[in-house]
N, C-alpha and C positions, 0 to 999 in steps of 0.2 A: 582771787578775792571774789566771794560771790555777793551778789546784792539781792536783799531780801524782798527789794518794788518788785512789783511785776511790768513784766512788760509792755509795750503799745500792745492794744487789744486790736486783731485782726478785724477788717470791719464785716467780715461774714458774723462773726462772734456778737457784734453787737444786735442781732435778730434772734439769735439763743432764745431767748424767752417769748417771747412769739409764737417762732415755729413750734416749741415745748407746747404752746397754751392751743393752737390750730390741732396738733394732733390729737389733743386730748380733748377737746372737741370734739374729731370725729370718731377718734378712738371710744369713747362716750356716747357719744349721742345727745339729740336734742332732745333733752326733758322739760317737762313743762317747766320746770324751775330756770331755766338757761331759757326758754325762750320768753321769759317773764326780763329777763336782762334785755331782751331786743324790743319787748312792748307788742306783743301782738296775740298776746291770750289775756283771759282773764282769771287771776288769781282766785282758788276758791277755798272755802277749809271745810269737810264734809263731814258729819257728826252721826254718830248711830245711837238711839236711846231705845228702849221696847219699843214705841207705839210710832215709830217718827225716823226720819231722815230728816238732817237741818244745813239744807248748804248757806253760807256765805260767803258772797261772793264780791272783791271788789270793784267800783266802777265808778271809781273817782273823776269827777268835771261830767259823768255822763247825764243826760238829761232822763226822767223817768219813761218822755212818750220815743225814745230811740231804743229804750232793751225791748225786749220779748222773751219770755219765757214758754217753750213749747215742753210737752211731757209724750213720751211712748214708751211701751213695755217698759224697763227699769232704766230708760236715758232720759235725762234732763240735759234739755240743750236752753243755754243762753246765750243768746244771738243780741250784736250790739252795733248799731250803723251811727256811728258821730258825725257829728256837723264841724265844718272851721269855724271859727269864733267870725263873728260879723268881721270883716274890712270897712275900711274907714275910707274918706276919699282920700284920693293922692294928695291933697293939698296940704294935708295933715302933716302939722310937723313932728315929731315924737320928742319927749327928753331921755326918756328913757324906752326899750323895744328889748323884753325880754320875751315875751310867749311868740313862740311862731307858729303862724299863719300856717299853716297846712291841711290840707283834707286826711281823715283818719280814716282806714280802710274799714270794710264793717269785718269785727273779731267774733266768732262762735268759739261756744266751750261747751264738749258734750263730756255730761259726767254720767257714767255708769255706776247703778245701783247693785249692788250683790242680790238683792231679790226684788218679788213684786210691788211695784207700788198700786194705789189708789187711785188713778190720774182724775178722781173728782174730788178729791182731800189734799187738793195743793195750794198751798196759802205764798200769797208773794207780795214780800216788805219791801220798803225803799224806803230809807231814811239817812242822808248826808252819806251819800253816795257808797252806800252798802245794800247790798240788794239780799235780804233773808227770804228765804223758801223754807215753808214745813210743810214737809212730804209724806204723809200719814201711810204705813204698808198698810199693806193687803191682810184681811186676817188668816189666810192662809199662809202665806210669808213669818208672821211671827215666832219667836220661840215661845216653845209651851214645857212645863214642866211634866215627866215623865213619870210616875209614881210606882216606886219599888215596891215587888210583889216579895216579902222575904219569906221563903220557905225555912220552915224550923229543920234544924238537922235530926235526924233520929240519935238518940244517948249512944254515946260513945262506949265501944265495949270495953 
């Protein structure tokens, strides 16, 4: 008579999923997307229109005078040093203690442009904690339309 349970689960078995998720990790690799799970980049979403490059970039609780936005050849680097939230004296009692106290490493994000930019045409927003850059290229850099020369064919014999 066989029985359809299964059996006690060996206890190496119960790390299966784990070890699965570590190797694909390394099998993988750290993209920026994976290390936005661990907190230590800044998420950006990069826009290409004719005249412009537009990063946004998020930078949520960060203060405006901790970013910096530096520009060379076609990298845009955003550089970000946070502060721990003030400490209280010890004497304090708490009812509640969710945010934790911690110092925040300072996080840089260099985003590479596919051509030249402007670095005097760079405009930099901050508004609830989204930081916009519009990146103006270079006029050489731009795409230009190429105007067809059409040669008539000679009469077909």
């Amino acid at each position: 008579m066989s029985s359809s349970q299964p059996g006690p689960m060996e206890p190496v078995d119960v790390f299966t999923p784990l070890r699965e998720a570590v190797s694909r990790l390394f099998d993988e690799g750290l993209t920026p997307e994976r290390l936005m799970f661990f907190g230590r980049t800044i998420p950006v979403d990069v826009i290409d229109t004719p005249d412009e490059y537009i990063i946004e970039a998020s930078l949520t609780g960060v203060r405006p005078e901790h970013v910096q936005v530096t520009v060379a050849d076609n990298n845009v680097t955003i550089r970000v040093g946070r502060k721990a939230y003030a400490r209280h004296d010890e004497d304090v009692v708490y009812l509640r203690r969710e945010r934790i106290e911690r110092p925040t490493p300072e996080m840089s994000r260099v985003i590479a442009l596919p051509s030249k930019i402007d670095p005097e045409k760079v405009e930099a927003n901050y508004e609830h904690g989204v930081l916009t850059l519009h990146i103006h290229k270079s006029e050489e850099s731009k795409a230009r339309a190429i105007p067809l020369h059409v040669t008539r064919e000679t009469a077909k014999r």
